[in-house]
C-alpha positions in Angstrom: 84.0 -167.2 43.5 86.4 -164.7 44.8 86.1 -161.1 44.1 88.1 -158.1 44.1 86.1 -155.1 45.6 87.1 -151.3 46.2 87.9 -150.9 49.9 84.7 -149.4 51.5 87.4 -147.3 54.1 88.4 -145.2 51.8 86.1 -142.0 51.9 85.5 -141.6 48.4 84.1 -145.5 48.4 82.2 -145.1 51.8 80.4 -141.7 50.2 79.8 -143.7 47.1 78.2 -146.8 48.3 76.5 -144.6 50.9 74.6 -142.6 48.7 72.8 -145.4 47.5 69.5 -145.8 49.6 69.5 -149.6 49.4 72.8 -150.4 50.9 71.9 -147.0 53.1 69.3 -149.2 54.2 71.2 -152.4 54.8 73.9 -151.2 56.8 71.4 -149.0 58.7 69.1 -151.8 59.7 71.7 -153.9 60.4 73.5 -151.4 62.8 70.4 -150.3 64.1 68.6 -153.9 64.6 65.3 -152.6 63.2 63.8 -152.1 60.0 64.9 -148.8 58.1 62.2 -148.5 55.4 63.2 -145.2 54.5 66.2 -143.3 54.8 67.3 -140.1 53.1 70.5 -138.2 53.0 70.9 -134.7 55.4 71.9 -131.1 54.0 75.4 -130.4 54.4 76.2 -134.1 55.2 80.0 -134.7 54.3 82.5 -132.7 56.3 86.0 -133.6 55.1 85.7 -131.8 51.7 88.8 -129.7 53.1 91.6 -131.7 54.2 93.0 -130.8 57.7 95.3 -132.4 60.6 92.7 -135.5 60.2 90.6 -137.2 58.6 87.0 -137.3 59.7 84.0 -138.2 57.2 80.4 -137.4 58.5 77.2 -138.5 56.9 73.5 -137.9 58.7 70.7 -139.2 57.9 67.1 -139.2 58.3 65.8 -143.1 58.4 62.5 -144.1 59.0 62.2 -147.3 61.3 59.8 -149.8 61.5 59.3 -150.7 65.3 56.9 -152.6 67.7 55.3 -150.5 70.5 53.4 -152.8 72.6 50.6 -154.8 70.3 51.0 -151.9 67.3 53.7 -151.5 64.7 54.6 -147.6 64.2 57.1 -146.0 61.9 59.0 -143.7 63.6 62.1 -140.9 62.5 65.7 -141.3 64.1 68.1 -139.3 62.5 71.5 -140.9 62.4 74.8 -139.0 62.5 77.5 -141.9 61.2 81.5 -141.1 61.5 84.3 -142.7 60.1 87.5 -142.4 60.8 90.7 -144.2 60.1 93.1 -142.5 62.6 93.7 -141.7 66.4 91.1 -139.0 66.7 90.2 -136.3 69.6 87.1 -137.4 70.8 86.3 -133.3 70.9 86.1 -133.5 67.5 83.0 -136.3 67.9 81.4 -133.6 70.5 81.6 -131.0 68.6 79.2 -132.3 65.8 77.3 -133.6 68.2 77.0 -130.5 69.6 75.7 -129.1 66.0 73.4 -131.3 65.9 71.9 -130.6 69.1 71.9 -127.1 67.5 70.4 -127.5 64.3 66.7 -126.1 64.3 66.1 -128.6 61.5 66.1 -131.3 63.9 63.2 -130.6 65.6 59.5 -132.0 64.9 56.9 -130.1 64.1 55.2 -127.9 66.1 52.1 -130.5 67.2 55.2 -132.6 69.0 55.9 -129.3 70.7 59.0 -128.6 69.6 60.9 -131.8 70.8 63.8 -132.8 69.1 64.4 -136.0 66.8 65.5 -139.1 69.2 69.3 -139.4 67.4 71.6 -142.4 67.6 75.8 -141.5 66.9 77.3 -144.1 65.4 81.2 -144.2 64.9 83.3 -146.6 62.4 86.8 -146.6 63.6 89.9 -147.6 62.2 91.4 -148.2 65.5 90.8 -149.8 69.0 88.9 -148.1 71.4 91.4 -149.1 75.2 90.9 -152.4 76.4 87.1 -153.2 74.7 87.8 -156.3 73.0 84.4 -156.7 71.2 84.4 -155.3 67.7 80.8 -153.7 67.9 79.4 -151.9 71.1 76.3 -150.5 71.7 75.8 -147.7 74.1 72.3 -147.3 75.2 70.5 -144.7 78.0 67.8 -145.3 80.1 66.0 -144.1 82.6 66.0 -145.0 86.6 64.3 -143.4 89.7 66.2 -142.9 93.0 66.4 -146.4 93.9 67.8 -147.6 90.6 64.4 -148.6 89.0 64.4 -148.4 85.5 61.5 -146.3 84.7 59.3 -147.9 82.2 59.2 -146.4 78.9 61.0 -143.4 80.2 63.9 -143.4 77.5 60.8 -143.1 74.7 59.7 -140.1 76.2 60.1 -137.2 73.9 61.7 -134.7 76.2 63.7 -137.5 77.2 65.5 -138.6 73.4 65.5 -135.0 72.8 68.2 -134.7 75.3 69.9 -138.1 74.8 71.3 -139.8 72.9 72.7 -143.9 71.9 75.6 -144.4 70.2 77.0 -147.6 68.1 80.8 -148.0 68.0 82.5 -150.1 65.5 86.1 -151.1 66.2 87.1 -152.2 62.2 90.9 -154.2 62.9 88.6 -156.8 65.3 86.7 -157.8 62.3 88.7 -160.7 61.6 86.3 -162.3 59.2 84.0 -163.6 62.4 80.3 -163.6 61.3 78.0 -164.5 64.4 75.2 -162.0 63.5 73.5 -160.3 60.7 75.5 -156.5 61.8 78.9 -158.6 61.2 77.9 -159.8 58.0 77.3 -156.7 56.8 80.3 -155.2 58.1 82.4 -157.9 56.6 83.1 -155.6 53.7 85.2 -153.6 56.2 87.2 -156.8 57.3 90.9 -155.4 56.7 92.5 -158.7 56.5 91.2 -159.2 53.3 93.2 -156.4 52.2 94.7 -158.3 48.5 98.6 -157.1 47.7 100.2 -154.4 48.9 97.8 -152.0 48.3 94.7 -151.0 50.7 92.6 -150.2 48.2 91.6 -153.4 46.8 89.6 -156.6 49.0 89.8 -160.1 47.8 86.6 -161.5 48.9 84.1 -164.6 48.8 80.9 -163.6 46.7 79.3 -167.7 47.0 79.4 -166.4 51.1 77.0 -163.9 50.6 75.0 -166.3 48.0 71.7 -166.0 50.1 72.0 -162.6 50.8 70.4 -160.4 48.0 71.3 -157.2 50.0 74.9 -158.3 50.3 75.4 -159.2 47.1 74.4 -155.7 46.0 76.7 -154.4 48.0 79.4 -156.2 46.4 78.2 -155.6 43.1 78.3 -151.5 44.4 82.2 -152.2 45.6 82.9 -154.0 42.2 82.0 -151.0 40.5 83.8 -149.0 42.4 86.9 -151.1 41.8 86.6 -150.6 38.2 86.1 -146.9 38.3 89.2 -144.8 36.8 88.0 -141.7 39.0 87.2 -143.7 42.3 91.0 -145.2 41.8 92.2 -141.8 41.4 90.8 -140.3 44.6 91.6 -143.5 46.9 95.5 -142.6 45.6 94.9 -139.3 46.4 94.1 -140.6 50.3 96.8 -142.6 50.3 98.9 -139.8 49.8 97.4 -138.2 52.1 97.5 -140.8 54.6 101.1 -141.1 53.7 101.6 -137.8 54.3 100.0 -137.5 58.0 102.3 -141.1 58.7 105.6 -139.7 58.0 104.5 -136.4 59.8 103.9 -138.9 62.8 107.3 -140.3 62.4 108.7 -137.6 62.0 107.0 -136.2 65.0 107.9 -139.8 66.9 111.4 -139.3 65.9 111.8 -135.9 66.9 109.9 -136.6 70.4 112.4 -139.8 71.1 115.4 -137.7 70.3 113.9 -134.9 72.7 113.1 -137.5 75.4 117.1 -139.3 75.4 118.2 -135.0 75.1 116.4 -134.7 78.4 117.2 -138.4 79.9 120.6 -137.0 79.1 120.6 -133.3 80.3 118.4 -135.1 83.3 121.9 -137.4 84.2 123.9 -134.3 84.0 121.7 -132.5 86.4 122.3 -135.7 88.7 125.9 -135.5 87.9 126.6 -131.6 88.8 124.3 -131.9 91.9 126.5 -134.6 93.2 129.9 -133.1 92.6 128.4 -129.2 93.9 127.2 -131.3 97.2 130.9 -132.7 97.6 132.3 -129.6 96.6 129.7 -127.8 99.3 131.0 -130.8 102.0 134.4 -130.0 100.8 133.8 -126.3 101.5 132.2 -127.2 105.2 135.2 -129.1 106.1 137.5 -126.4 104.9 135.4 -123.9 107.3 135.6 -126.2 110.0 139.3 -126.6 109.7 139.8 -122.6 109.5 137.8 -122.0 112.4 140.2 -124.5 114.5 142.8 -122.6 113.4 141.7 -119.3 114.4 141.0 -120.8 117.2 144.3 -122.3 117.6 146.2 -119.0 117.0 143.8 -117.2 119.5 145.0 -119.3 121.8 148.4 -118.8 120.8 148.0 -115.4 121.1 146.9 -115.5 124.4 149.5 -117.7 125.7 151.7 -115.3 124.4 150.4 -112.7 125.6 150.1 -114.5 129.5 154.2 -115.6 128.9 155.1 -111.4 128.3 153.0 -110.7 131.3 155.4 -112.9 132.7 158.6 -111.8 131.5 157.6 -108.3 132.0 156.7 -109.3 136.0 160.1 -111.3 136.2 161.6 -108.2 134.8 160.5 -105.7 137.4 161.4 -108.1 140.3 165.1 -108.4 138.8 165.2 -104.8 139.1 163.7 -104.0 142.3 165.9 -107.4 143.9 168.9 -105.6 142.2 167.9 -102.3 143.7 167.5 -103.5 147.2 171.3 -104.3 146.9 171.0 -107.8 145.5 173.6 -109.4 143.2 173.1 -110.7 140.4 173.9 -114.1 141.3 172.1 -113.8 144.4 169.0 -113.0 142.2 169.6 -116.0 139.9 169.9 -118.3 143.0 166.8 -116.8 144.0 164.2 -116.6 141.5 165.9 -119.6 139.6 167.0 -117.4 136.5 169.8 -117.3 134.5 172.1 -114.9 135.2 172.5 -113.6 131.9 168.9 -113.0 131.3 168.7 -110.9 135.0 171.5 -109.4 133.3 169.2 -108.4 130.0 166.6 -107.5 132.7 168.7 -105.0 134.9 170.7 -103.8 131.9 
C-alpha cells in the first residue's frame, strides 16, 4: 500500500522522529552496525534554533552499544555527534563542533577510567555529493600501525587512543536511489529524495508492504505519517522552504551578479589586450619616427659641414684671385688659370 509520509530532511521532521528513542535506536544501530540498546539525547543538542547563512542541524547522543570483545559481550558508551545538512557547507563549520566536543568536560568518564574521554563516532547526513565518491554511505575508520605499517592489535580500543580519535559515517542522500543492499539502506530509504510526490518536498510517496517484515520500519513510517498529518509540523517545513527559497535566490542572485562580473572583466580583460597592442604600435611608430629624425640630423650635419668645407673653399679661391690680381694678373689670365669664371674673379677682386 502506498503511503504519503512527512519528509524526514526537513529539520523539524528529523528533530521529531529523532526524539523518539526507538527510531533513535534503529537508525543508530543501523549506522553504527552494532546494537544500540540504549540511547539518550545530549544537553544543548540542536544548534540551528537561530537561522544564519546555512543551515546546519546537530543532535548528540549518548548510546549504549552492545559489542563482542573476544569470547565476552560488553556494553560499552560511544557518544554520537550526528549532522545534517541540506546545502554546500564549510567543512569548518563540521570542525568546529567537533572541536566542542573535544572540549566539553562532560565527555569524559569518570575518574576510575582516569579521565579518558568517551570514544566518539561523527556522523554527517548530507544533502549533496561529497567530489567524485560514488558510494552513498562511507565509513571512515582509524587504526593504529607501528613503523612498519603493522596494524597494532587492539590499539584503536585503547582508551587514550579513542580519546583522541575519532570515526566518522558519511551519508551522501541524492545516491539513495531506492537501492536496498543492506540493513543501513533500508533504513535510510526514508531519505530516498526520488520519492519526493508532487511538486512539493515535503511530502514522500512510499511503499509500506516493503517494510512489511520490518517492525522497526514500519514504526518509522507510522512516526513520518504522523508527522504528515500534523498542522504545526506543515507549518514549520513551509517555514524552511522559505527559507531555503530564500538562501536559493540569494545564490542566484549571487551566480548572476558573479557571471555578469566575470564577462565585465573578460571584457575590460580584451580592452587591456586591445590598448596594449595599439600603445606597442604607437611605441614602434614612435621608434621609427626617432630613427628617422636622427638620420636627418645626421643628414643636415653633414650638410652643414659640406657647407662649411665649400666656403672654406670659396673663401681660399677668393684670396688667390686677389693675390694673382695683385701680382699684375688679369682677370682673364686668372680665369684661364684657375679655371673660373671671369665674372666671379670679378666678385672676388671687386
Amino acid at each position: 500500500m502506498i503511503i504519503h509520509v512527512a519528509n524526514p530532511i526537513y529539520d523539524s521532521v528529523f528533530k521529531y522522529i529523532m526524539e523518539d528513542e526507538r527510531i533513535a535506536k534503529t537508525m543508530l544501530s543501523a549506522l553504527l552496525k552494532k546494537e544500540v540498546v540504549h540511547v539518550t539525547v545530549r544537553p544543548h543538542e540542536y544548534s540551528n534554533t537561530t537561522r544564519d547563512t546555512l543551515s546546519m542541524f546537530r543532535i548528540d547522543f549518548a548510546a549504549t552499544v552492545r559489542e563482542r570483545e573476544g569470547n565476552e559481550i560488553k556494553d560499552r558508551i560511544v557518544l554520537i555527534e550526528l549532522q545534517k545538512t541540506w546545502l554546500n557547507t564549510e567543512t569548518l563549520r563540521f570542525r568546529q563542533y567537533l572541536g566542542a566536543q573535544y572540549s566539553n568536560k562532560n565527555n569524559i568518564r569518570e575518574a576510575e577510567d582516569k579521565g579518558f574521554a568517551y570514544p566518539m563516532v561523527a556522523v554527517y547526513l548530507l544533502g549533496h555529493r561529497v567530489g567524485n565518491i560514488k558510494e552513498p554511505i562511507v565509513y571512515v575508520n582509524h587504526d593504529v600501525f607501528d613503523y612498519n605499517g603493522n596494524v597494532v592489535e587492539d590499539g584503536n580500543m585503547e582508551p587514550f587512543v579513542e580519546s583522541l580519535t575519532h570515526n566518522s559515517i558519511i551519508v551522501q542522500i541524492p545516491l539513495l536511489h531506492g537501492n536496498v543492499n543492506n540493513r543501513l539502506e533500508k533504513v535510510l530509504s526514508v531519505f530516498d529524495q526520488t520519492l519526493v510526490d508532487g511538486d512539493t518536498q515535503q511530502v514522500l510517496k512510499i511503499d509500506e508492504d516493503k517494510f512489511a517484515d520490518d517492525n522497526d520500519m514500519l514504526y518509522v513510517l507510522h512516526k513520518l505519517t504522523a508527522a504528515a498529518a500534523n498542522s504545526e509540523m506543515r507549518q514549520d517545513m513551509n517555514v524552511e522552504d522559505e527559507y531555503y527559497k530564500a538562501i536559493e535566490d540569494r545564490d542566484t542572485a549571487i551566480m548572476q551578479r558573479d557571471k555578469m562580473l566575470k564577462e565585465r572583466d573578460c571584457k575590460m580583460a580584451q580592452m587591456d589586450e586591445r590598448l596594449s597592442q595599439q600603445s606597442e604600435r604607437l611605441s614602434q611608430q614612435s621608434e621609427q619616427l626617432s630613427q628617422q629624425s636622427e638620420q636627418l640630423s645626421q643628414q643636415s650635419e653633414q650638410l652643414s659641414q659640406q657647407s662649411e668645407q665649400l666656403s672654406q673653399q670659396s673663401e681660399q679661391l677668393r684670396n688667390m684671385a686677389k693675390a694673382l690680381f695683385v701680382n699684375g694678373l688679369s682677370v682673364e689670365q686668372i680665369s684661364n688659370m684657375t679655371g673660373i669664371d671671369i665674372e666671379i674673379i670679378a666678385k672676388f677682386i671687386g
